[in-house]
N, C-alpha and C positions, 0 to 999 in steps of 0.2 A: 389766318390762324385757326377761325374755326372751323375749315375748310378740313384741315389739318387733323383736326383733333377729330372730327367728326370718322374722317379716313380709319385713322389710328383706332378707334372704337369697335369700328366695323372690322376691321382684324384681326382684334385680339375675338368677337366674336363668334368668328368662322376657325379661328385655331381651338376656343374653349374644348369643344366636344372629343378634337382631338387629343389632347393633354388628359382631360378628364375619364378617358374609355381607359378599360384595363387591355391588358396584350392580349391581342387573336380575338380583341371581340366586334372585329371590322368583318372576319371570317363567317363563313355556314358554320351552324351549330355542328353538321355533319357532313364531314367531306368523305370522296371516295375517288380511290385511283381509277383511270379509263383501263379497262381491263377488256383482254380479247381472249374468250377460250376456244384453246386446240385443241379439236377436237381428234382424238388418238383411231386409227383401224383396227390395231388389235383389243382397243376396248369395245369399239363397237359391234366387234365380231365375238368379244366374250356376252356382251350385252344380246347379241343375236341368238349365240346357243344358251342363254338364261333363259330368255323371253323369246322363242320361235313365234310364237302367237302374234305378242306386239308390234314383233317385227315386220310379219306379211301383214299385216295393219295399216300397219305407217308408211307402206311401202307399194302395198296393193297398185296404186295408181299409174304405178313408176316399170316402164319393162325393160327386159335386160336381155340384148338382141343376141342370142347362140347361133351359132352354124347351124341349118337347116338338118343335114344330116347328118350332125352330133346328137343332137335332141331327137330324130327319128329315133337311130339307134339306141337313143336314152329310152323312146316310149316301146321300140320291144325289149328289151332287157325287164322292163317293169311288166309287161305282159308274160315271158316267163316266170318270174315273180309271183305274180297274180291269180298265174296257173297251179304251183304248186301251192295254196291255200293251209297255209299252216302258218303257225306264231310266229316262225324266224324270218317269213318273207314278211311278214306285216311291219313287225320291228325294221328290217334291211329298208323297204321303203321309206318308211318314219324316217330314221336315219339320213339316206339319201337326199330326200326331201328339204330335211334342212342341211346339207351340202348342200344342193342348190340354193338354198335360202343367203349362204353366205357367199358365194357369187356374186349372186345377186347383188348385195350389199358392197362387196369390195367394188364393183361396177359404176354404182348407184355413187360412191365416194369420191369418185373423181368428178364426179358433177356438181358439189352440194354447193361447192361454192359460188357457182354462177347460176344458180338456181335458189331462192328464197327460202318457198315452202320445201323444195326438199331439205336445206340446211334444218327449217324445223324441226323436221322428222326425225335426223339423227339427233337434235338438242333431245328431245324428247327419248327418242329409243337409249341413251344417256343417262336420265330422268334427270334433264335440265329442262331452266322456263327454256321455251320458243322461243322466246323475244333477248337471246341475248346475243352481242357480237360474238363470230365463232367464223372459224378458218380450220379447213380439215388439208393438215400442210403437210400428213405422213406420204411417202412415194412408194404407193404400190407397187410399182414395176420394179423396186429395190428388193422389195422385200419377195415379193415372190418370186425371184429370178434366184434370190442365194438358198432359196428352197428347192428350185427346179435345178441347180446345177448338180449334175449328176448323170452316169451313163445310160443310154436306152437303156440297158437291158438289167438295171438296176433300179431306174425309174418305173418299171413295169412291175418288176419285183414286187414294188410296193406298193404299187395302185391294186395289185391282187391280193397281197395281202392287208389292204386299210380297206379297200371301197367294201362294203356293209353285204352287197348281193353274195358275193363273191363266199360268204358264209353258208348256202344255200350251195351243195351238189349239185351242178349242173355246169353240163361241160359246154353250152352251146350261149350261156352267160359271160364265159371265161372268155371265149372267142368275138364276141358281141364288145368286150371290155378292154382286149386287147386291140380290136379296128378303131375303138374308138380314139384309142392313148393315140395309135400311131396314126392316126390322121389327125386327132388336133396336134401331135407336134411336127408335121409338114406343115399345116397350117397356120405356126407360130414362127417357125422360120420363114417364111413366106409372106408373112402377114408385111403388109405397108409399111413404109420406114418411119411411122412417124408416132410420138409419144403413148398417144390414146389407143391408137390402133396396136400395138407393139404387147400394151398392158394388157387389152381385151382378151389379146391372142393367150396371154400369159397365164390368166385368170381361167379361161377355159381349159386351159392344160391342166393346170391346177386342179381344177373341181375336178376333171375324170382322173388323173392320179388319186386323187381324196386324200390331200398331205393334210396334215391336221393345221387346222388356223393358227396363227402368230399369237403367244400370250405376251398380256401385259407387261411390263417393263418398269424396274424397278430400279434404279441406280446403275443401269445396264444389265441388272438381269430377270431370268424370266423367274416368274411366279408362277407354283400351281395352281394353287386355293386362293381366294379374294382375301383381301388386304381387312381387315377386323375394321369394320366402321368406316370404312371408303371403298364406295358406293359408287362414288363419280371419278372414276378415272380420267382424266382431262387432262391436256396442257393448259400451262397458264403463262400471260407474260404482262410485266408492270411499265408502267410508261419512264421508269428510272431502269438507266442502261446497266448500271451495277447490278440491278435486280435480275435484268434480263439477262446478264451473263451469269447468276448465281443459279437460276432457276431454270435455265438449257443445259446444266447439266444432270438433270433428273429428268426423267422422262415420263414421272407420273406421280403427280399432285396430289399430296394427301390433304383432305380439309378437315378430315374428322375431329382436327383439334380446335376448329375454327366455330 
């Protein structure tokens, strides 16, 4: 019996705390959902032509392999340039410059993920910490392919009339920018059957047409001017599947109210 009671003692002991605690106070004073942020290419490319500077910064370490005699061609094009010494070649450079810079970056994108310190860099070029989980899940070769679809000889059209030198009279420029178009796109048709290589080829077509970068995204549509108070263009997604079908239909996170 006193075997008994002694038992009975010892569990209403081990129940007391339980009965006597208020609700949720078993819980952390402060919970947080596991959160992964997407990171977007059209923010990071708005992020690039805000901050050029920041970006070859963060980026400096990282090279972005061009056809050998695309970029010749690229470095006489900029010595005519260079030659005619006036404000409008200096700006068309400038310019250029970071066309190349965004390249660069859409390049640079398909890697982040399988690479650390690069994923940093874009948290950072973003102005997010470094240190948070992030997946860069946009498909560049979507997005630049429904850019590029359009005829030779309207896609030329407009590499001559966007790419920056082309402002600058001179006729051995035009010709210089013309070999350049129609050999990266033999080059892109041509190019290896297989994802990365297919994009590479894409990306370089891209930069010497000089199509203006993809903007932001807003309910599906584009924005010209940044979003009043958001800053951080991001995907976001929450470990509740409700959330995550509410919030894949928006394509750019606003925190500003947070």
């Amino acid at each position: 019996m006193s075997c008994r009671l002694s038992h009975l003692f010892f569990l209403i002991f081990l129940l007391l705390p339980l009965h006597g605690a208020p609700p949720g106070s078993s819980l952390p004073a402060e919970t947080s959902l596991p959160t992964v942020v997407y990171i977007s290419l059209p923010a990071c490319i708005s992020a690039v032509l805000e901050n050029p500077e920041l970006a070859e910064r963060l980026f400096q370490a990282y090279s972005y392999p061009r056809n050998a005699f695309l970029a010749h061609l690229e470095k006489e094009i900029e010595k005519e340039l260079k030659a005619s010494g006036n404000k409008e070649a200096a700006e068309a450079l400038k310019r250029r410059k970071r066309q190349n810079l965004v390249s660069k970056v859409e390049y640079l994108y398909l890697k982040a993920n399988s690479d650390p310190l690069l994923m940093k860099a874009f948290l950072l070029l973003n102005g997010l910490s470094g240190d948070l989980a992030a997946r860069a899940n946009d498909n560049v070769y979507e997005i630049l392919s429904s850019r590029l679809w359009m005829p030779d000889q309207a896609l030329e059209k407009k590499a001559l009339r966007q790419r920056p030198e082309t402002r600058i009279k001179n006729s051995i420029i035009q010709l210089l920018i013309r070999i350049q178009l129609n050999l990266a796109a033999a080059l892109c048709e041509t190019a290896p059957d297989t994802a990365e290589a297919k994009t590479v080829a894409l990306i370089e077509l891209s930069n010497i047409a000089a199509l203006p970068p993809p903007e932001p995204e807003v309910d599906g549509k584009t924005v010209s001017e940044p979003i009043p108070g958001n800053i951080v263009p991001v995907y976001q997604e929450t470990s509740f599947p409700i959330l995550d079908l509410y919030t894949s239909l928006f394509h750019l996170t606003d925190w500003s109210s947070f």
